[in-house]
LOGU-568828 format. One record per residue: residue number from 1; x, y, z of N, C-alpha, C in turn. Coordinates in nm, 3 decimals. Each point is the difference from the previous one (the first is absolute). Last residue first. Layout:
BEGIN
SITE     i       nc1       nc2       nc3      cac1      cac2      cac3       cc1       cc2       cc3
SITE   NUM         X         Y         Z         X         Y         Z         X         Y         Z
...
END
This chain:
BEGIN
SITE     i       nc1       nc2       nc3      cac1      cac2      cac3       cc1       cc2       cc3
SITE    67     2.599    -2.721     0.084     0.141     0.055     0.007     0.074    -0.059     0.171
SITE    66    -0.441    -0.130    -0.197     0.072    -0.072    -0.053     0.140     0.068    -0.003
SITE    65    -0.427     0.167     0.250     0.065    -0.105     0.048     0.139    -0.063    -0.088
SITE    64    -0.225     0.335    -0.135     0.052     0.096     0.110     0.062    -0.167     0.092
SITE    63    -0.234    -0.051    -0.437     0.133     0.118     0.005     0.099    -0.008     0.098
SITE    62    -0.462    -0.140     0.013     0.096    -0.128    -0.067     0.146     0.053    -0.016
SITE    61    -0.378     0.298     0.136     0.014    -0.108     0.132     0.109    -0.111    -0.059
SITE    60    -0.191     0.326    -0.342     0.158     0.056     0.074    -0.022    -0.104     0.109
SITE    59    -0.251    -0.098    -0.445    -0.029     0.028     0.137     0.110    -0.014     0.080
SITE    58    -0.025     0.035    -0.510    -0.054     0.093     0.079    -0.016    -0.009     0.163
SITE    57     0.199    -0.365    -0.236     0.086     0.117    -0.050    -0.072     0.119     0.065
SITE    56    -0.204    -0.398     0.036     0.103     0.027     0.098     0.108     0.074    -0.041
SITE    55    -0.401    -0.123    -0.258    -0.016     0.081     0.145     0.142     0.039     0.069
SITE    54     0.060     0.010    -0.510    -0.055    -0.115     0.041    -0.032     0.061     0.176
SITE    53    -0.054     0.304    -0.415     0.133    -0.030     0.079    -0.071    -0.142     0.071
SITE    52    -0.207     0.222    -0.379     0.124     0.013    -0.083     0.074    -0.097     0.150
SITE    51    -0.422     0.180     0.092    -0.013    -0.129    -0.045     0.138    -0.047    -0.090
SITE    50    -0.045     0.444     0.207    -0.007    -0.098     0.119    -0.047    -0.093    -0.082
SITE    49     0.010     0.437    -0.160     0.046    -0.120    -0.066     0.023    -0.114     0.098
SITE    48    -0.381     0.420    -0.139     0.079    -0.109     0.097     0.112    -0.055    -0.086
SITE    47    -0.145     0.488    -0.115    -0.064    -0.126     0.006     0.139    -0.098     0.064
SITE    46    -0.194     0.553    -0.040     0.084    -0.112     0.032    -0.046    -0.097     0.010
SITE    45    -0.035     0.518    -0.235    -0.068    -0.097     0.108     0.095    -0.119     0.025
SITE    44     0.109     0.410    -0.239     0.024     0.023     0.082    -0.021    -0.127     0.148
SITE    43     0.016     0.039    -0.560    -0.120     0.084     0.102     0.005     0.029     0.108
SITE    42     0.282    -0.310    -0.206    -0.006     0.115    -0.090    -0.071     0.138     0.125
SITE    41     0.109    -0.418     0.294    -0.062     0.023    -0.169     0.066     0.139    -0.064
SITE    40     0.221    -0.294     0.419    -0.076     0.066     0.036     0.003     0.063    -0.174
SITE    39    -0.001    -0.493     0.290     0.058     0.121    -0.109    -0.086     0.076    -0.021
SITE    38     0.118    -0.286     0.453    -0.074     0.040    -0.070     0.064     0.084    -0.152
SITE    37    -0.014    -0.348     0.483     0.073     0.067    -0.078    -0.100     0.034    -0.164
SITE    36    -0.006    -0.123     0.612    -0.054    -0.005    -0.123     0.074     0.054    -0.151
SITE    35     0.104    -0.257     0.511     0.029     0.088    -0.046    -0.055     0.023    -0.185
SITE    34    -0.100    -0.206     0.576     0.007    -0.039    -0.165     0.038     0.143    -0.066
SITE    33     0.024    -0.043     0.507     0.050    -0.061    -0.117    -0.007    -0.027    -0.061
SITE    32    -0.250     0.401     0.138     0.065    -0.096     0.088     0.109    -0.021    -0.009
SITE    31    -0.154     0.213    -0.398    -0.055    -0.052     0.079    -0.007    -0.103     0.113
SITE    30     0.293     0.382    -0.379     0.004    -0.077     0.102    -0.126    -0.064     0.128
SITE    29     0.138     0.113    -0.566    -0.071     0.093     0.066     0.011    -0.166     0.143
SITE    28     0.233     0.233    -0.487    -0.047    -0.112     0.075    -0.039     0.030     0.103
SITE    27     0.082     0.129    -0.514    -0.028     0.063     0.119    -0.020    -0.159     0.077
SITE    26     0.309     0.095    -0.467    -0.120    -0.074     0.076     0.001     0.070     0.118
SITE    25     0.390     0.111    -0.373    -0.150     0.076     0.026    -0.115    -0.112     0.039
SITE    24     0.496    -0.057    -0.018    -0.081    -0.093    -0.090    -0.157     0.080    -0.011
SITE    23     0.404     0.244     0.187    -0.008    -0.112    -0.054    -0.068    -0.071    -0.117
SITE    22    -0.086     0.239     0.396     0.044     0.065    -0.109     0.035    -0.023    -0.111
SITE    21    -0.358    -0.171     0.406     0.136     0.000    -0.061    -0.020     0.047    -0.120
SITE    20    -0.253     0.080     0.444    -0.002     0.022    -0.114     0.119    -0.062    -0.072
SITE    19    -0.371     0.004     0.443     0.112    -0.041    -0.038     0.015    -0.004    -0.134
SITE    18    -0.302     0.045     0.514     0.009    -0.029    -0.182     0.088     0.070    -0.029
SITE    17    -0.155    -0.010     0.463     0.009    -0.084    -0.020    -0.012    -0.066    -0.178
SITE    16    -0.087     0.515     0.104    -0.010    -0.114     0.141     0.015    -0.112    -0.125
SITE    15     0.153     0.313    -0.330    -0.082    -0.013     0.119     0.007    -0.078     0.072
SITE    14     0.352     0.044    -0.357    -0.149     0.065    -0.008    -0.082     0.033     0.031
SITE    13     0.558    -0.191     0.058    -0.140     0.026     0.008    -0.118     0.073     0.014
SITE    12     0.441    -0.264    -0.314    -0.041     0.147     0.061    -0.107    -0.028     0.095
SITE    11     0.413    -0.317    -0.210    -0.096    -0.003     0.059    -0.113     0.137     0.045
SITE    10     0.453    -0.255    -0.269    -0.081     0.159    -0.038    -0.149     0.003     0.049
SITE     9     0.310    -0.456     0.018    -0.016     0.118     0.128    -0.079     0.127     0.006
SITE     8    -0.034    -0.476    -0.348     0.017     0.152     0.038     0.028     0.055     0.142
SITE     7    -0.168    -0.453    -0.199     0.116     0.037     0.104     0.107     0.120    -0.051
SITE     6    -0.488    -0.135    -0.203     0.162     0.022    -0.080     0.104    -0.014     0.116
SITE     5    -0.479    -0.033     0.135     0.016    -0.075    -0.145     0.151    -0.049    -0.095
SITE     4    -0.130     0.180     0.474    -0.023    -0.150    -0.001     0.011    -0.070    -0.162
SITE     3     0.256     0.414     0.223    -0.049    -0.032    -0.036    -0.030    -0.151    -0.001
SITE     2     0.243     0.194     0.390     0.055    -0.017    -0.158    -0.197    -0.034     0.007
SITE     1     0.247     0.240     0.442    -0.112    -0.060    -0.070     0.037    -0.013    -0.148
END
């Protein structure tokens, strides 16, 4: 698995179906196939960045066919 932001490998994971890079410090989090990505604050909270990626960067069904 590489990062969606940095094509990092320094992939960790955090819980069911979420995902840490080391890297670039974004959480991403696995729904289905859409995959959400997130920065994670000062504070601990997290905000979206799923408007930074165009859909078909987040939705792995485009992935999994285009290899």
């Amino acid at each position: 698995m590489k990062c969606i932001n940095c094509n990092s490998i320094d992939i960790g994971r955090i819980g069911p179906h979420q995902y840490f890079c080391w890297n670039c410090c974004i959480e991403m989090s696995l729904h289905g196939e859409k995959l959400d990505v997130y920065q994670v604050e000062k504070d601990g909270s997290l905000s979206s960045l799923n408007d930074l990626f165009m859909p078909q960067e987040v939705d792995l069904t485009t992935h999994s066919t285009a290899t």
